[in-house]
C-alpha positions as CSV (number, residue, x, y, z in Angstrom):
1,X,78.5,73.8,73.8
2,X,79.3,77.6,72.6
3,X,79.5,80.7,74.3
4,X,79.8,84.0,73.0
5,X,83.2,85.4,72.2
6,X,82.0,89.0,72.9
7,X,81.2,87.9,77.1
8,X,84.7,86.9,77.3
9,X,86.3,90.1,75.5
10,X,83.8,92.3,78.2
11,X,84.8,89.8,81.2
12,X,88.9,90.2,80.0
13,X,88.7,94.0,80.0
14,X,86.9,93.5,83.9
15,X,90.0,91.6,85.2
16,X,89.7,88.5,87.3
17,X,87.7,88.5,90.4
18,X,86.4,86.3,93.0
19,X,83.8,85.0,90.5
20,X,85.9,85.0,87.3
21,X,89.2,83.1,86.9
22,X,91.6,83.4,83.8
23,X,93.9,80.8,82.5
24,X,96.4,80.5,79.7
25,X,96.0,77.3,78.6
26,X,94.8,74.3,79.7
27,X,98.6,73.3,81.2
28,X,97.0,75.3,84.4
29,X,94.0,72.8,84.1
30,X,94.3,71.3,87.9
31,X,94.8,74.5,89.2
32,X,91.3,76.0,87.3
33,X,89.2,73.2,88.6
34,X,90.3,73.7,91.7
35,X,89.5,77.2,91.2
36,X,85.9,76.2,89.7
37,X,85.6,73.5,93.0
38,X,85.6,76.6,95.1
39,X,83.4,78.9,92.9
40,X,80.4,75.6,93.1
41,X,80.7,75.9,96.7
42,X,80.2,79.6,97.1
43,X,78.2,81.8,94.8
44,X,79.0,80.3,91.7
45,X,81.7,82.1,88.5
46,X,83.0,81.1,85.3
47,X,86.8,79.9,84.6
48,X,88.4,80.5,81.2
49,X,91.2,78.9,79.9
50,X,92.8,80.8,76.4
51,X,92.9,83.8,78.5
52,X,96.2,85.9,80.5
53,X,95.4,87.2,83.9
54,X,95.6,90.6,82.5
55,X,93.1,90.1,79.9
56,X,94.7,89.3,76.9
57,X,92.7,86.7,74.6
58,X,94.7,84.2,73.1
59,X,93.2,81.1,72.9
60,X,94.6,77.1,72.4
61,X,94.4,74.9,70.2
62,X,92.0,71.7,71.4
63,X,92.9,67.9,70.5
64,X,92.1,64.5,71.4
65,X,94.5,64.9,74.4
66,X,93.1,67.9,75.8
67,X,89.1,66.6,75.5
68,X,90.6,63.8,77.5
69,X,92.2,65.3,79.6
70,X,88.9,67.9,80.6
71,X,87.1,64.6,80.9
72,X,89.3,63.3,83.3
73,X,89.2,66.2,85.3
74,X,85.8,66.5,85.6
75,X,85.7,62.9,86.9
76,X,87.5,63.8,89.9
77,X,84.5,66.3,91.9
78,X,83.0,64.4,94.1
79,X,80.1,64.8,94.1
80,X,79.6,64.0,90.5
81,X,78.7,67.6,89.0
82,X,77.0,68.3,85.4
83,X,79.3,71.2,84.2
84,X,80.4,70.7,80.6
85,X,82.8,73.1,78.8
86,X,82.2,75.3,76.6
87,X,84.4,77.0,73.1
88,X,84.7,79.8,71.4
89,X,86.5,79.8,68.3
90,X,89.0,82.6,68.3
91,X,88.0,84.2,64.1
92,X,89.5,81.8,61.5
93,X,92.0,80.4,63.7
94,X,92.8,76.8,64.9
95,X,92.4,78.9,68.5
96,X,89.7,78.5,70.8
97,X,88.7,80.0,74.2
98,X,87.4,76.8,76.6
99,X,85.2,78.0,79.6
100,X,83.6,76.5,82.7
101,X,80.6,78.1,84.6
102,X,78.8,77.5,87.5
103,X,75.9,79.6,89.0
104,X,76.9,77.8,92.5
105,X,73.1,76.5,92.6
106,X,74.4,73.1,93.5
107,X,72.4,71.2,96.4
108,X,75.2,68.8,97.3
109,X,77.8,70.7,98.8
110,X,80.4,70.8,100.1
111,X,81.8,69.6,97.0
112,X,85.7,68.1,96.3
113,X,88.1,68.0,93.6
114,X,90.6,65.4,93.7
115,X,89.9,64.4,97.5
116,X,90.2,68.2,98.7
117,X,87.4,70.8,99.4
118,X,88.4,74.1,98.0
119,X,86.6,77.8,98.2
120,X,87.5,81.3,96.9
121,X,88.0,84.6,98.3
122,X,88.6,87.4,96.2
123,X,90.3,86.3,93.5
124,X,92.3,83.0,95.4
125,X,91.4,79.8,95.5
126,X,92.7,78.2,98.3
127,X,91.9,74.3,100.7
128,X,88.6,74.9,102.2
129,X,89.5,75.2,106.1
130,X,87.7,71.9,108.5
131,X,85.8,74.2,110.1
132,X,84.2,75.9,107.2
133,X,83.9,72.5,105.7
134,X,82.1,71.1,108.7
135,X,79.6,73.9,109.2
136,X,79.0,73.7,105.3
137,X,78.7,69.6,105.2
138,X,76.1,69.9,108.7
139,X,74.2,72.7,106.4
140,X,73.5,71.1,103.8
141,X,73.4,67.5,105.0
142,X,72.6,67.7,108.6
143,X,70.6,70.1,109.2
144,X,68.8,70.6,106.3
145,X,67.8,66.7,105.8
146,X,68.5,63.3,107.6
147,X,67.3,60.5,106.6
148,X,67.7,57.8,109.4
149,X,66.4,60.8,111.6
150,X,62.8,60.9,110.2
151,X,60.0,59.1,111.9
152,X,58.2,56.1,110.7
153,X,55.1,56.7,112.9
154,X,53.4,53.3,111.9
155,X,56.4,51.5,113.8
156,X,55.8,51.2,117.8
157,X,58.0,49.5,119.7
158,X,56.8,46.1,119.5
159,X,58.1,46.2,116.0
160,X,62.1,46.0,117.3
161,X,63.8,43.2,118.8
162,X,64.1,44.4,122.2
163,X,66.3,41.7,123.1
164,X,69.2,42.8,120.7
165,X,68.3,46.5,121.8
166,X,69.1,45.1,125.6
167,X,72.3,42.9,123.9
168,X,73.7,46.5,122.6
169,X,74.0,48.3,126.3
170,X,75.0,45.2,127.6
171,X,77.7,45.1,125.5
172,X,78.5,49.1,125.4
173,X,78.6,49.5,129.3
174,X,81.3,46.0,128.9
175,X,83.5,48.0,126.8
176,X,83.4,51.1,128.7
177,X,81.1,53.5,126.2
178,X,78.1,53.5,128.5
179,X,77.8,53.7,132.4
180,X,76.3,51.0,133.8
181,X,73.2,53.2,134.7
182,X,72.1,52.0,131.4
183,X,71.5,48.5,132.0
184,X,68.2,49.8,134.2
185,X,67.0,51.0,131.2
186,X,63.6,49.9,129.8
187,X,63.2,49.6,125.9
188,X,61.8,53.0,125.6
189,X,64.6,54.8,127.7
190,X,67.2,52.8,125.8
191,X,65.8,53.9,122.4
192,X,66.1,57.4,124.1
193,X,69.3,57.3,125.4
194,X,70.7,56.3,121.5
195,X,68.5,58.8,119.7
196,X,66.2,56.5,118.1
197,X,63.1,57.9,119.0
198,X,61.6,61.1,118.3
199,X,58.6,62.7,119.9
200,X,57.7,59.4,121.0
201,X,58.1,57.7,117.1
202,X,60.3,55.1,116.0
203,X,63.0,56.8,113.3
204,X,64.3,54.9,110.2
205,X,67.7,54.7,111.8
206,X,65.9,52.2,115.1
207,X,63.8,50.4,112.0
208,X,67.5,49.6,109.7
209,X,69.5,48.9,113.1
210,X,66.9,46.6,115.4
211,X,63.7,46.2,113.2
212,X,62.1,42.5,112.9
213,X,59.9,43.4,109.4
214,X,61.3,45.2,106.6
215,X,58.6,45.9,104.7
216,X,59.0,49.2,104.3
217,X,62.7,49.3,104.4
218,X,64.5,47.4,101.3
219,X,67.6,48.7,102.0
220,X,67.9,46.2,104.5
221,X,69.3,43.5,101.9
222,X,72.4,41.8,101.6
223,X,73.1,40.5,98.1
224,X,75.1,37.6,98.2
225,X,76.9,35.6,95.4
226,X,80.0,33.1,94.6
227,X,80.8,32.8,90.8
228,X,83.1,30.8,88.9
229,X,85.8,32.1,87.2
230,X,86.2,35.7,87.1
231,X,83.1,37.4,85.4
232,X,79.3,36.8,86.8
233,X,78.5,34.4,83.7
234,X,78.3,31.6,86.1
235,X,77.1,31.3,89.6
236,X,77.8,28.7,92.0
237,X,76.3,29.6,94.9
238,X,73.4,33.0,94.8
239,X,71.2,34.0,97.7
240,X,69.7,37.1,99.2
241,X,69.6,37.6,103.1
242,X,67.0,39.9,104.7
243,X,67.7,41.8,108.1
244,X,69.0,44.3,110.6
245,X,72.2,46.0,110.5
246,X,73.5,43.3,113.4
247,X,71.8,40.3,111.4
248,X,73.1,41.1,107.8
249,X,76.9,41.5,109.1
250,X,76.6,38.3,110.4
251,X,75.2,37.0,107.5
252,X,78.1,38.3,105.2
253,X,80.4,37.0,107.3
254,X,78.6,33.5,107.2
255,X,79.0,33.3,103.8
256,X,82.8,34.4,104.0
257,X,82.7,31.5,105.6
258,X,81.4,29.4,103.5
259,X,83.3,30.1,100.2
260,X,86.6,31.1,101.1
261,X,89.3,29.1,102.6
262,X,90.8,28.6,105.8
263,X,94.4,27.7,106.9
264,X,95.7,26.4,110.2
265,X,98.0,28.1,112.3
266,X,99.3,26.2,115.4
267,X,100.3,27.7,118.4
268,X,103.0,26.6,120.9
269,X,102.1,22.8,120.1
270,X,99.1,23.0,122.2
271,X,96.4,24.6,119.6
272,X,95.6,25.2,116.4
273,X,93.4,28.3,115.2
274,X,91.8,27.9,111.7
275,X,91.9,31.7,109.8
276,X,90.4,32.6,106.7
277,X,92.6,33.2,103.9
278,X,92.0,37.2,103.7
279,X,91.8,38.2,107.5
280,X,88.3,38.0,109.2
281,X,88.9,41.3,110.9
282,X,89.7,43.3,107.1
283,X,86.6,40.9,105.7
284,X,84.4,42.6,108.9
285,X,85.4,46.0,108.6
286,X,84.8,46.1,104.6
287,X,81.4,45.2,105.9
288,X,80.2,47.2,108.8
289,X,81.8,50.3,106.7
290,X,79.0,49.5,103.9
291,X,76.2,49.6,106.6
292,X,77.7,52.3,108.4
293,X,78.0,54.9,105.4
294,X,75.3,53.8,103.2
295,X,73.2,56.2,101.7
296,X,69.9,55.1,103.6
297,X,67.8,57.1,101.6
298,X,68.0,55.6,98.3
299,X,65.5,52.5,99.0
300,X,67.2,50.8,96.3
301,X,70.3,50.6,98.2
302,X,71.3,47.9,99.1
303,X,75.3,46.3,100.2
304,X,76.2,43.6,97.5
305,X,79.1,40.6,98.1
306,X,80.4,38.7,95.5
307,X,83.2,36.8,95.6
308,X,85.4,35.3,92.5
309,X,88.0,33.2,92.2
310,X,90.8,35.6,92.3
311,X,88.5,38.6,94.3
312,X,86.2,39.8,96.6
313,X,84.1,42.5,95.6
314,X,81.9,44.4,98.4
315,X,80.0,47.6,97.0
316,X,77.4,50.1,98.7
317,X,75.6,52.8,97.3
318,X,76.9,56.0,98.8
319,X,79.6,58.2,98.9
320,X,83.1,56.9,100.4
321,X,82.9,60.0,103.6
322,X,86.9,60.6,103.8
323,X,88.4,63.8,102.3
324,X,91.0,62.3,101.0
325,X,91.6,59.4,98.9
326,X,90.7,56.1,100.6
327,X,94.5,54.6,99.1
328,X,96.3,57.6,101.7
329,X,94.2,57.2,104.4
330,X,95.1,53.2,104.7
331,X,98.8,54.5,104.8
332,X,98.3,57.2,107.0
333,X,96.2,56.2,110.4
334,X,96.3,60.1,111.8
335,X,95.0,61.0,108.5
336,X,92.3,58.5,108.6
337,X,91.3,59.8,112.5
338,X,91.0,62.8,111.4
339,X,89.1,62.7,107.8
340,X,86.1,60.2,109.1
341,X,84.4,62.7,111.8
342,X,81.5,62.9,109.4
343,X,80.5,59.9,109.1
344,X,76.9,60.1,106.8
345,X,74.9,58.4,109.9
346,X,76.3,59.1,112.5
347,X,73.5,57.8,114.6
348,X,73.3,54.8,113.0
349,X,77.1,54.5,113.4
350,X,77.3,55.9,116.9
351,X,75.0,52.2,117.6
352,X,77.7,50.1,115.8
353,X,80.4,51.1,117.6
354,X,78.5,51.0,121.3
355,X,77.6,47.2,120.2
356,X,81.0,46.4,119.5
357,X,80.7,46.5,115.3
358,X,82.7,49.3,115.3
359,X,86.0,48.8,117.9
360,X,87.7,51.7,117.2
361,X,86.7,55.4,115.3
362,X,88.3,56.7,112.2
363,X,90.7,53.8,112.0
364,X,89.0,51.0,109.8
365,X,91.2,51.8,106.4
366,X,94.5,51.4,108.7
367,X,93.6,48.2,110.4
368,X,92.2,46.6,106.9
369,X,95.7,47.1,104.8
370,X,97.5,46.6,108.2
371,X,96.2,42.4,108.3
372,X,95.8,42.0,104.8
373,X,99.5,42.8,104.6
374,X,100.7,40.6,107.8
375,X,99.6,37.7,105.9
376,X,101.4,38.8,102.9
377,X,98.2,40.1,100.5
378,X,98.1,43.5,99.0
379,X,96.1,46.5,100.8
380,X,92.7,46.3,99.2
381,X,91.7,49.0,96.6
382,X,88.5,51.4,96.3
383,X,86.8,52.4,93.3
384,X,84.7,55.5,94.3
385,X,81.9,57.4,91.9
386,X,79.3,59.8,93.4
387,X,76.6,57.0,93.8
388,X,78.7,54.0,95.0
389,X,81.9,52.7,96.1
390,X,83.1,49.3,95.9
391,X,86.0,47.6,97.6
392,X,88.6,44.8,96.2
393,X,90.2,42.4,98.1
394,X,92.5,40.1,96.2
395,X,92.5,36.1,97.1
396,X,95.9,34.5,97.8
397,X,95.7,32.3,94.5
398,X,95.5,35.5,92.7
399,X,98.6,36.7,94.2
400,X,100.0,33.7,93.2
401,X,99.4,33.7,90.0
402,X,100.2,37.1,89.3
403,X,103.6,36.6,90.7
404,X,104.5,33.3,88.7
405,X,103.5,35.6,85.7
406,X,105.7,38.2,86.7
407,X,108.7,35.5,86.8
408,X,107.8,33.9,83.7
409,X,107.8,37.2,81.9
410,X,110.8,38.3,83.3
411,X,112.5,35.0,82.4
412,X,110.9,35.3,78.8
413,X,112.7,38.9,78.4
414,X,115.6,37.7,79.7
415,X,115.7,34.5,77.2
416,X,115.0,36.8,74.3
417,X,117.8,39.3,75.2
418,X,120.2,36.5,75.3
């Protein structure tokens, strides 16, 4: 894409502002999208590269490594944002002036680059403070839309499992998150206490967490599979469960079951307790996460497990909700507290953790690198994009393997340098 040469000679005679950023070259490249991060989530600006912050044109020359490099950076808003850049060659020169611009029209905010919200004022970009960012994030996805908070007014009650409904402040009054006032409460009052009724409707967020038909809610799928090998050319075992939130966790974790392996541990000679061979509490969490931050609104959404021979594999469609990456916050638990206080549902999640899916808040990442590393496995990894996220745990014969090749290789080098 072009622009014209003579907008950026009248915007270099202007000076920078808080709606127009100069750069020399694209050395400063973090620092502009930072800049251009805070100019999408306030009014909008352009920022130039090929320009001094006192005005003075003088271009860069653009290679292969710098149109990578722009890719790259782009990559990293999240969410995923359609800005492109665009030249200007400088006369006859090799030169060119790159630019980014933004009206700040975008309907998705607040938005992040590289794990960190970021807004301008005046001319300074600087980390979007949590209070800004909250009111922001409740503006524009809270207030403004909701999906597990809309009614479904052909649902009446009769359509939830009242039993699991009574199960759920059963078990929230045993842990201490309810007051045992709540175990006089009828279905209706219940469904009032936990915000799942609205003007006397059922809302999506009772349907995906205690519904009995899912006829209008796909979303409530679990896609299951085992394959052999390493790729999905082969199956050896491929089903698809149907359910609630409650029933579909239990299903995963069924299968988990099923297809992995499980290895005794005997304790002071009097019992022996079977576990699987990546933790069931890191397996669980991986799962009640999905359900828990899933974007409900896409009805083709739906949580997918597959399991290989050297992985597991669990992906949702959604946005990963920390505001930082997932890799610090499993090293850093007060960073993790902190970061997941905006969860996308929190009704829906605010459930989970009364029936006992979720034990503890803002601490899930910790806990899963924690076990998988006290049985000697690697932390598991995320892959994040603005539409889904998936989640990697690696199998013990995987570790295995890689580790023998490490020795081999090392042993080869060492034969060779001899």
């Amino acid at each position: 894409m072009a622009i014209d040469l003579d907008y950026i000679r009248h915007l270099a005679k202007n000076h920078e502002g808080v709606d127009v950023e100069f750069k020399e070259t694209t050395g400063q490249l973090n620092r502009g999208m930072e800049t251009l991060c805070g100019m999408i989530n306030g009014s909008g600006g352009i920022v130039v590269f090929g320009v001094s912050n006192k005005g003075k044109i003088i271009g860069q020359e653009i290679g292969d490594k710098t149109t990578r490099e722009i890719g790259e950076a782009i990559n990293k808003f999240d969410p995923a944002v359609d800005i492109q850049p665009m030249c200007a060659r400088l006369g006859n020169s090799d030169k060119y002036i790159i630019a980014f611009q933004t009206d700040g029209l975008e309907t998705d905010k607040p938005y992040m680059w590289d794990g960190k919200p970021y807004h301008r004022h005046d001319s300074v970009t600087s980390v979007m403070p949590r209070e800004k960012f909250i009111r922001l994030h409740e503006h524009q996805h809270g207030l403004k839309y909701r999906w597990e908070s809309m009614e479904n007014q052909q649902m009446t009650i009769d359509d939830l499992d009242g039993q699991l409904i009574q199960n759920v402040i059963q078990s929230a009054v045993r842990r201490g998150r309810l007051s045992s006032a709540a175990l006089n409460d009828s279905v209706p009052t219940a469904l009032k206490r936990l915000n799942l009724i609205k003007d006397g409707n059922i809302c999506n967020s009772a349907a995906v967490l205690f519904g009995k038909d899912f006829t209008d809610y796909p979303q409530c799928r679990l896609r299951l599979a085992r394959f052999k090998g390493t790729t999905k050319r082969d199956f050896i075992d491929n089903q698809q469960e149907e359910g609630n939130i409650f029933q579909l966790v239990d299903a995963a974790m069924s299968f988990f079951f099923k297809h992995l392996n499980l290895s005794g541990t005997t304790h002071n000679r009097l019992y022996r307790e079977d576990e699987l061979e990546i933790p069931y509490d890191a397996l669980r969490e991986s799962i009640v996460n999905a359900y828990c931050h899933m974007n409900w609104g896409y009805e083709v959404a739906t949580v997918g497990l597959a399991i290989y021979d050297d992985r597991i594999e669990i992906e949702n469609a959604g946005r990963f909700p920390a505001r930082i990456s997932p890799d610090a916050m499993m090293r850093n638990e007060e960073i993790e507290m902190e970061n997941t206080s905006l969860p996308p549902n929190p009704v829906i999640a605010n459930v989970m953790y009364l029936g006992g899916l979720i034990e503890h808040w803002g601490r899930g990442l910790s806990m899963m690198a924690r076990e998988c590393e006290r049985v000697g496995l690697p932390a598991p990894t995320f892959f994040c994009t603005g539409s889904f996220v998936k989640i990697t745990f690696i199998r013990p014969q995987a570790k295995e393997r890689i580790q023998k090749d490490t020795v081999r290789h090392s042993e080869d080098t060492a034969g060779h340098s001899s």
